[in-house]
N, C-alpha and C positions, 0 to 999 in steps of 0.2 A: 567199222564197228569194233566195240569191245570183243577181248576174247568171252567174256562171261556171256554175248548173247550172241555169238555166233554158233550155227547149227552145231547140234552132236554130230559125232563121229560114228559111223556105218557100224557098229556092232556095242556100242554104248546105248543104253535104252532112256528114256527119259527117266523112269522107277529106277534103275538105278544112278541117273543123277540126285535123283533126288535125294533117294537114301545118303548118300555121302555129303552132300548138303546138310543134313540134319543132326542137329547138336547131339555129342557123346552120352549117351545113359553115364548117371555116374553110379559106383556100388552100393548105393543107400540100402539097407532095410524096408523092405514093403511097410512092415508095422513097427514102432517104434517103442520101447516102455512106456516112456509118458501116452502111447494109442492105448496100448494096453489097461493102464489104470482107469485113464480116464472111461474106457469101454467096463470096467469091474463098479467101477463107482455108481456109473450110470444103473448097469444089472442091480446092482443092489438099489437103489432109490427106486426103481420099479419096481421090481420083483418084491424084495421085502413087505411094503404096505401090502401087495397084493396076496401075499401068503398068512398074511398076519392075518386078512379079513377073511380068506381061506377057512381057514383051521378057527376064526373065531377069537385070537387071541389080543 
């Protein structure tokens, strides 16, 4: 057998094989500007019409 599928080792868990198996996070930003605009653009194309007929104007 490979070493890849021979048993773990007595104090190795399989969670954390696995963990170390799985690809690096990289530093990204959760939200990015362009999230951002596009999330401002969006509020305004809703919200506006809907305040406009609000207030009646």
């Amino acid at each position: 057998m490979t070493e890849q599928y021979q048993d773990r080792t007595v104090g190795e868990s399989a969670f954390a094989a696995a963990r170390d198996r799985r690809a690096r996070r990289l530093g990204e930003p959760f939200f990015t500007a362009g999230d951002f605009a596009a999330y401002a653009v969006a509020l305004v194309m809703v919200c506006g019409p809907l305040a406009f007929g609000a207030f009646g104007l």
